[in-house]
N, C-alpha and C positions, 0 to 999 in steps of 0.2 A: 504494500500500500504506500501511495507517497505522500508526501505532508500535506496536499492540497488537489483536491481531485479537478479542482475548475479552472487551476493556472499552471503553466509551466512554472517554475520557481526561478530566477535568476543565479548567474553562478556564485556568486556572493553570499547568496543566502544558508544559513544553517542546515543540513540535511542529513538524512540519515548516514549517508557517506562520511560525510566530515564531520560530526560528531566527537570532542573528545571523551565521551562515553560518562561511566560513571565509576566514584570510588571503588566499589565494589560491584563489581560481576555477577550478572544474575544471567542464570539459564532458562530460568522459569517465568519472566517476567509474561503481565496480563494480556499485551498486547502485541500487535506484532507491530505496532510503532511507538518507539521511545516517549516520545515528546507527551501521544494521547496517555502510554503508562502514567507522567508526569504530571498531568493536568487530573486526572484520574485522582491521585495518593495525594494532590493537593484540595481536591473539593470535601474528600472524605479525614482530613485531618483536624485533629480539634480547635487549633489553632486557626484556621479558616473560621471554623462555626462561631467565635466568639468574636468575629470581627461584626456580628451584629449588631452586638450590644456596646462598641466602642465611639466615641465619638469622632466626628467628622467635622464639624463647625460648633455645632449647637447638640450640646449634652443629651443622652440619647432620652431621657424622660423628660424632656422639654416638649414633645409631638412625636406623632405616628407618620409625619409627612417628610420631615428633615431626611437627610441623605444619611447614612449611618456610616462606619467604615466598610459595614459592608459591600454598602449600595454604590460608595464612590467605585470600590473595587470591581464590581461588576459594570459600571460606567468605562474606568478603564482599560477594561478587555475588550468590550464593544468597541471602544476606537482604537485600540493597539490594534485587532482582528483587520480592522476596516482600510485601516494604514496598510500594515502587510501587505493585506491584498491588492490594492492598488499599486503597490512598490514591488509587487509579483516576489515577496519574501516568505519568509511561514510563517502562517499565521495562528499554527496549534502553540512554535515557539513562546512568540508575541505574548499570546493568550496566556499563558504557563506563567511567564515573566511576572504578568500584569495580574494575575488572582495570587501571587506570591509577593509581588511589591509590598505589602504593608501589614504582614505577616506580625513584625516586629514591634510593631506599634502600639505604645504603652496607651493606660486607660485618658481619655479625655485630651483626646487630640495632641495638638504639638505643646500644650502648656503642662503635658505630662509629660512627655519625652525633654521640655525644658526640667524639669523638676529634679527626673532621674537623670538629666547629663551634668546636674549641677553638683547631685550627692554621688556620682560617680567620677567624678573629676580626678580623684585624685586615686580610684580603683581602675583604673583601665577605662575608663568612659563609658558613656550611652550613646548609641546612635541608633536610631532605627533600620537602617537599614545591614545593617554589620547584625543587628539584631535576628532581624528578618534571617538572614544565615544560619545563626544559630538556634535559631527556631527549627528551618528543616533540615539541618545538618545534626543536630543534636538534643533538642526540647521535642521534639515530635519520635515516638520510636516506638512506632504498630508494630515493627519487624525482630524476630530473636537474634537475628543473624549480626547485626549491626545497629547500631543509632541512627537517629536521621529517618531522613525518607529516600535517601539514595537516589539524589534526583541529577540529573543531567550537567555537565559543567557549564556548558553555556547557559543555563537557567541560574545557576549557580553564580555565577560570572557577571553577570547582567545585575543580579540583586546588589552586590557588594558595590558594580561600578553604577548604581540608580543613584543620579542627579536630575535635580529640577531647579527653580529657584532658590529652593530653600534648601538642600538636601544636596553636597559636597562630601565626599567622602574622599578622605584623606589617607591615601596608601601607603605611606609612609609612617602612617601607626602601628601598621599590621602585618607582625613579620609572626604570627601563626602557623604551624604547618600545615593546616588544613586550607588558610586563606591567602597565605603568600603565591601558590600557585596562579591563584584568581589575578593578582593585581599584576606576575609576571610577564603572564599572555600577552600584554601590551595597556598602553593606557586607556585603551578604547574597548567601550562592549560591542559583540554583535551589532549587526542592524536589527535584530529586532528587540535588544536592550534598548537599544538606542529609539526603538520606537514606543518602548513603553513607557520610558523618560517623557517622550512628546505628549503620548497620549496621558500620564497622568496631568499634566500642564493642562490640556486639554479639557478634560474632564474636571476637573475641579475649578477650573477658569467657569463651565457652562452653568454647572449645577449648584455651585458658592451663589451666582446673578438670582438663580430660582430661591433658592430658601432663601436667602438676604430681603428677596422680595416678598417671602411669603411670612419673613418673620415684620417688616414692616424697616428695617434697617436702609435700605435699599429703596429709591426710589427715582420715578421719570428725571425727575429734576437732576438725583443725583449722577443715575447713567448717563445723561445728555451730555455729562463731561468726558464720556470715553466717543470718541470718533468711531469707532466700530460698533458700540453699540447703537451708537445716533443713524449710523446708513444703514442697519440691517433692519433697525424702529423704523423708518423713515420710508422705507417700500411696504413692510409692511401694513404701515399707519393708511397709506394711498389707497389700500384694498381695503381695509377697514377701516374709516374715518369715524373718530366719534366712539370707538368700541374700548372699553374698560382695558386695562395694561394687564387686569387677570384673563381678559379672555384671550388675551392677543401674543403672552407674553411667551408661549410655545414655538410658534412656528416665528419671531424674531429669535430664540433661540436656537433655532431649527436654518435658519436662514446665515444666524451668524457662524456656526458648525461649519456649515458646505465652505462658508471662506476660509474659516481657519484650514480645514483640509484642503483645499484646494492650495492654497499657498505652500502649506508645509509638504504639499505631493510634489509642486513646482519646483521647490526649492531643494528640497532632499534628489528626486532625479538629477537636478543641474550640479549639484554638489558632488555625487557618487560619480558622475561622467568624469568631470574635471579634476578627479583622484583617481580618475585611474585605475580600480580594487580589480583584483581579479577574483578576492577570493576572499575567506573568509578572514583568515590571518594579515592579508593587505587592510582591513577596515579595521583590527585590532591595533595597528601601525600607524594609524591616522592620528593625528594633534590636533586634530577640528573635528569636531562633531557634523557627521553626515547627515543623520534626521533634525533636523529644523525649520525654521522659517527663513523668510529674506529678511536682511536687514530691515528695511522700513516697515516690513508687517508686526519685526520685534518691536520695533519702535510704538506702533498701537498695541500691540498685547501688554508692555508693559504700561502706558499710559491706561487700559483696562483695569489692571494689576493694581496699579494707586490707588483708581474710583475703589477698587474693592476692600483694599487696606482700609482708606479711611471710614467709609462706610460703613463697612463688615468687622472686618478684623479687628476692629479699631472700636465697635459700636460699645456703649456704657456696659448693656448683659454680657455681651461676649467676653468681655475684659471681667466682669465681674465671676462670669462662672470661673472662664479660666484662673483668675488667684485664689479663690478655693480648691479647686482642683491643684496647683501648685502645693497649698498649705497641707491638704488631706493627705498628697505623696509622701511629703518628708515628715510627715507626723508617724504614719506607718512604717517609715522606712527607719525611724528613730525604733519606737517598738521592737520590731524585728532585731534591732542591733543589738537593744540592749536584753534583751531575750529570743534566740534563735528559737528554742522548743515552741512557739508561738505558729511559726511556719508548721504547715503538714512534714510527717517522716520524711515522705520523698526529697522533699527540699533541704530539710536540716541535718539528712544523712549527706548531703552535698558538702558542707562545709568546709569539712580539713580538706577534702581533695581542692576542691575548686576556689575556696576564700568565701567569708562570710558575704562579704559585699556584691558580689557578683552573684551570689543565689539571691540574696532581697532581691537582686534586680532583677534576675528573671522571673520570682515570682508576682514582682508587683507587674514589670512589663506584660506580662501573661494575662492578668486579670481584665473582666468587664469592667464596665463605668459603672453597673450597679452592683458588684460583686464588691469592687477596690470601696463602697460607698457603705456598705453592708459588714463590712470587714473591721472597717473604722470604727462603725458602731458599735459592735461586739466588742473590741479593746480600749474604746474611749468612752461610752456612754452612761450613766452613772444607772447601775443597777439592773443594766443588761447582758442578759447571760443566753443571748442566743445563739 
């Protein structure tokens, strides 16, 4: 079977051929193609399942409408799949990448992951994505045989080198035996790393504009300051004149999408030509990222990016859940220090091997938003013995 039954796949692209395989050697594996095994051992691991209940913007019992971490994650496989395909790459890769991206990701968005890189500073750090790693390299182990979930190096590869804005991962932290091979390979992931990079950009750029709007944070006034959002409003408004921004506010975002892809399809082919790749190991060798935009389309996505910050990111609740959520981490994480046996056996028999600190952290990284909130309660709450 090949990676994609409706395209021929380009030479560059990841493939069963060129595959650097996986740590361990399986004879028995489910499928007879890698990648579907991989996306397979990642829908059924537990560490996916709890990406429910994690947050995404807006704290997960805030509404039943907000995007959760799950929902973003399944957003950006839809457009990592959707990129692929049009850049005639794999798109099971892509997909693999992109339901494993944010694996790692501690309770209550990035003001968690602030939290834990703050009390990890001086233990080996927090990052999420180095996390996400060690999630299915080692926190996830359905299997006797080994740790992990024994998943593909370029899926592998892709996680560690996953940058967006905000999210820089620094190679020169990480001289692991397990993760140095990963940053070897070259400075570059795959293209279809490379396009899960895009596509979470993407995706959280669309769906941030929807609940921003649907939390009240966000509005006409304030989009009218991003130029991209003003042209995609602006045809749509022509067909609909006079119709509410609730009912309208789908297919301008539905409008604005088609541009973003379309630019980053233009710009990623003209980039990949004028390098020259032959092959997969030639785009690991590149010093410029292959899947992106043109310069002046960067220029309005980040101009988007600020409407959102201030907006959004920036809004009085958002800011206020988040430093709760900051406070409730290092409250727990204090707890924990100063009594290990508080964590479940599995984690506190971790300790001498692995270091105290690094187990809180995988435990708390681990946790739901109403789990890590529930937890707190039991060791903080006066007269609570639940």
């Amino acid at each position: 079977m090949t990676e994609s039954a409706s395209i021929k796949l380009a030479h560059y692209a990841v493939t069963v051929d060129n595959t650097r395989g996986r740590a361990h050697p399986e004879a028995d594996v489910m499928d007879a193609c890698p990648f579907e095994t991989d996306r397979q051992r990642l829908l059924n691991c537990m560490a996916f399942r709890r990406l429910m209940h994690k947050t995404q913007v807006f704290v997960t019992d805030c509404g039943d409408h907000f995007r959760t971490r799950l929902t973003h994650t399944l957003e950006v496989v839809a457009q990592a799949q959707r990129l692929a395909r049009m850049l005639r790459l794999n798109d099971r890769l892509a997909g693999g990448i992109a339901l494993a991206h944010d694996l790692g990701h501690a309770p209550f968005g990035h003001a968690g992951e602030m939290a834990l890189a703050e009390l990890m500073q001086n233990h080996g750090g927090f990052e999420h994505n180095m996390q996400s790693l060690r999630v299915v390299d080692y926190l996830e182990h359905p299997y006797p045989a080994y740790r992990g979930l024994n998943l593909l190096f370029e899926l592998r590869e892709s996680l560690v080198k996953h940058q967006t804005w905000y999210d820089r991962p620094n190679a020169a932290q990480h001289t692991e035996a397990g993760v140095k091979p990963l940053f070897d390979s070259g400075p570059s992931a795959p293209l279809e790393g490379q396009i899960a990079n895009l596509a979470d950009a993407i995706a959280y750029t669309l769906h941030d504009i929807e609940d921003g709007l649907g939390e009240g944070a966000l509005t006409e006034v304030i989009l009218a300051e991003s130029r991209l959002w003003q042209d995609a409003a602006d045809e749509v408004r022509r067909r609909h004149p006079g119709a509410s921004l609730h009912a309208i506010r789908r297919p301008i975002l539905d409008r604005l999408a088609r541009r973003i892809i379309e630019d980053a399809v233009a710009e990623s082919e003209r980039r990949i030509a004028a390098a020259r790749v032959g092959s997969v190991d030639d785009v690991r060798e590149s010093r410029e990222d292959l899947i992106t935009f043109s310069p002046p389309f960067w220029q309005q996505m980040e101009e988007l990016g600020g409407v959102l910050f201030r907006g959004l990111y920036q809004n009085h609740r958002v800011v206020r859940m988040d430093s709760k959520a900051r406070r409730l981490i290092r409250e727990l994480f204090e707890a924990y220090a100063s009594e290990p046996r508080l964590m479940p056996e599995r984690y506190a028999s971790r300790v001498e091997e692995q270091g105290l600190e690094r187990v809180i952290c995988d435990y708390i990284a681990g946790m739901t938003d109403r789990f890590c909130q529930e937890e707190h309660r039991r060791l903080y709450a006066p007269f609570y013995f639940g």
